[in-house]
N, C-alpha and C positions, 0 to 999 in steps of 0.2 A: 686524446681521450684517455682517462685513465681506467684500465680496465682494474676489476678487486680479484686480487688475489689469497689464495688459499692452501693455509701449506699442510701438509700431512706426515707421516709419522705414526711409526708402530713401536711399544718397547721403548728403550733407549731413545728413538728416533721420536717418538708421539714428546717426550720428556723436554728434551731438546726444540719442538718444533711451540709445542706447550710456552716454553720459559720464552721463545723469541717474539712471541706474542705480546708476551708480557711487560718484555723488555722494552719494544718496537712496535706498539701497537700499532703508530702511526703509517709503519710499512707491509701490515699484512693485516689484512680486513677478518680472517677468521682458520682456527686450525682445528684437524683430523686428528685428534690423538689417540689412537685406538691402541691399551693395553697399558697405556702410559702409567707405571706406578710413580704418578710426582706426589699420593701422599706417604709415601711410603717411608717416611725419616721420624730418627726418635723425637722426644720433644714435643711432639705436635698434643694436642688437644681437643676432643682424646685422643690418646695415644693409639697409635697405628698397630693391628691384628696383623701380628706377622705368621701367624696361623694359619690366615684367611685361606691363602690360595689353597695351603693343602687340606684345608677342608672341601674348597671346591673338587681337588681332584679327587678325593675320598670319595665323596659323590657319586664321580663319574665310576666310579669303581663299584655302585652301591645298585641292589636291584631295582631304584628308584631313577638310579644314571643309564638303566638300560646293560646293566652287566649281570652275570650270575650271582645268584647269591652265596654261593662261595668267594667270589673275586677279592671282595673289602676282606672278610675274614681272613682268608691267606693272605695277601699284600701284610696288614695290619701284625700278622702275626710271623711274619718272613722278616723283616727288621732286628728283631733282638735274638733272633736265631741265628740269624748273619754275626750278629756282633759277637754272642756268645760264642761261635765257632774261633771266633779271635782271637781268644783269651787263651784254649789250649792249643798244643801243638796238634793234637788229632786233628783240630776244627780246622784249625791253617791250612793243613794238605787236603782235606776235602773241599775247603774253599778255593784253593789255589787249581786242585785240577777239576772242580766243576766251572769256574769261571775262567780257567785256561789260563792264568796270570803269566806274565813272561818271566816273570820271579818270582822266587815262593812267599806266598803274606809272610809278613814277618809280626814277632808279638807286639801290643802296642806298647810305646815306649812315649817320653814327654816330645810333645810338637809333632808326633805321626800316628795313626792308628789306620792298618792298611785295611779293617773290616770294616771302618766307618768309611773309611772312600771306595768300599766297593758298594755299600749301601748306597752312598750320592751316587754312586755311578749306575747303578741300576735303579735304581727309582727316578730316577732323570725324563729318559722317557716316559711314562705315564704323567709325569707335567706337560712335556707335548701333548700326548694323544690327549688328555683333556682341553688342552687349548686349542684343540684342531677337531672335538668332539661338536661338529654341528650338525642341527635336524634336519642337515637338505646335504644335496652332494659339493664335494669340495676337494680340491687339486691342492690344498694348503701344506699338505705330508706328502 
């Protein structure tokens, strides 16, 4: 007897389990693809909001997402602060020893800029906590 099967996938993995479907319909009757960004490529029609998500986590940041309402305003306005610390040497050494850097930021130069990768790097997290921001309890963080 043939039992149906159903494949699953989160991320990458939803993407992936998505396209095998597609590929293979014949060997897998239906998929889970929770979070899967498969439309997320240029070219499409319309054209894909690569915005999107970080308006979702603005959101969560927002007194409507359940956060203070200072939270968006600071986040929002910590970014170019960051960056701007970059630019002089003053900024570099208070960035370097508020974020404990193993090395001192260095000024940005062509193909590195060490204020903009401490921004990805702090702002990283809050794209979790938004994607792990649900209305019931959860072990997902």
């Amino acid at each position: 007897a043939r039992l149906p099967v159903v494949g699953f996938g989160g991320s990458y993995g939803g993407m992936l389990a998505a396209w095998f479907r597609l590929k293979y319909p014949q060997s897998v009757d239906g998929v889970v693809a929770a979070s899967a960004p498969i439309w997320s490529f240029d070219g499409l029609h319309p054209p894909y909001d690569f915005n999107a998500f970080n308006e979702g986590v603005t959101f969560d940041a927002s007194r409507a997402g359940g956060s203070s309402d200072r939270c968006k305003r600071n986040l929002k306005a910590a970014w170019p602060k960051i960056l701007a610390a970059g630019r002089t040497a003053e900024g570099r050494e208070l960035l370097s020893q508020s974020f404990r850097t193993c090395t001192p930021v260095r000024p940005p130069a062509a193909g590195s800029d060490d204020a903009y990768d401490i921004v990805q790097w702090v702002s990283e997290p809050w794209g979790y906590l938004a994607m792990g921001n649900y209305p019931y309890a959860s072990s997902y963080l």
